[in-house]
C-alpha positions in Angstrom: -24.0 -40.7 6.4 -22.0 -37.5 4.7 -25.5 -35.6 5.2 -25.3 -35.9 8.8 -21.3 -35.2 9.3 -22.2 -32.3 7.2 -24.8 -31.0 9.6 -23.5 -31.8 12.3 -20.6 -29.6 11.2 -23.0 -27.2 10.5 -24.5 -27.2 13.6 -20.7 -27.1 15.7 -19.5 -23.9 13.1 -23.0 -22.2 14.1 -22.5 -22.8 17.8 -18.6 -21.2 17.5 -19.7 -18.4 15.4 -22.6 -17.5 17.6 -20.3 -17.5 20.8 -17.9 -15.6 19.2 -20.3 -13.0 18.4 -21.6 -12.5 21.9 -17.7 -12.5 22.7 -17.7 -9.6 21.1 -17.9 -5.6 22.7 -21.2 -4.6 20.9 -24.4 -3.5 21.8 -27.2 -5.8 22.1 -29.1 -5.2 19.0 -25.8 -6.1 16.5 -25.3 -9.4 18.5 -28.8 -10.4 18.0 -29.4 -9.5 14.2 -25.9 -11.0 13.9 -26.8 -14.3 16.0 -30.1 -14.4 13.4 -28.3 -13.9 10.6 -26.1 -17.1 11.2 -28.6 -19.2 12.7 -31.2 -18.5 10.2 -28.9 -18.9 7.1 -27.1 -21.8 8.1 -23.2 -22.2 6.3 -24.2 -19.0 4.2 -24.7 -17.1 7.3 -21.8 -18.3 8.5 -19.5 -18.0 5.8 -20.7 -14.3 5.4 -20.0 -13.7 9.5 -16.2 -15.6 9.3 -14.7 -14.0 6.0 -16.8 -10.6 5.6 -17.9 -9.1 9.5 -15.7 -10.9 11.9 -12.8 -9.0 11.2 -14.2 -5.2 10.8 -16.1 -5.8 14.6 
């Protein structure tokens, strides 16, 4: 039961991160590596996108 809150939490975070990086004024190669990068590395992907590039783009 906690496993699927988690990913399902998982899954909403990815979703929000993802359209806030297409948000975003950058070119269309950043938005996709930076798409991959969260999707591909699930809450590490995120956590590196929320605390160490979301504010310096």
């Amino acid at each position: 039961m906690v496993g699927k809150i988690i990913y399902i939490l998982g899954i909403i975070a990815a979703i929000w991160c993802v359209l806030d990086i297409w948000k975003k004024n950058l070119d269309l190669l950043k938005k996709i590596l930076l798409t991959v990068l969260v999707l591909a590395c699930s809450w590490i992907g995120i956590a590196i996108y929320y605390f160490l590039i979301k504010d310096k783009i």
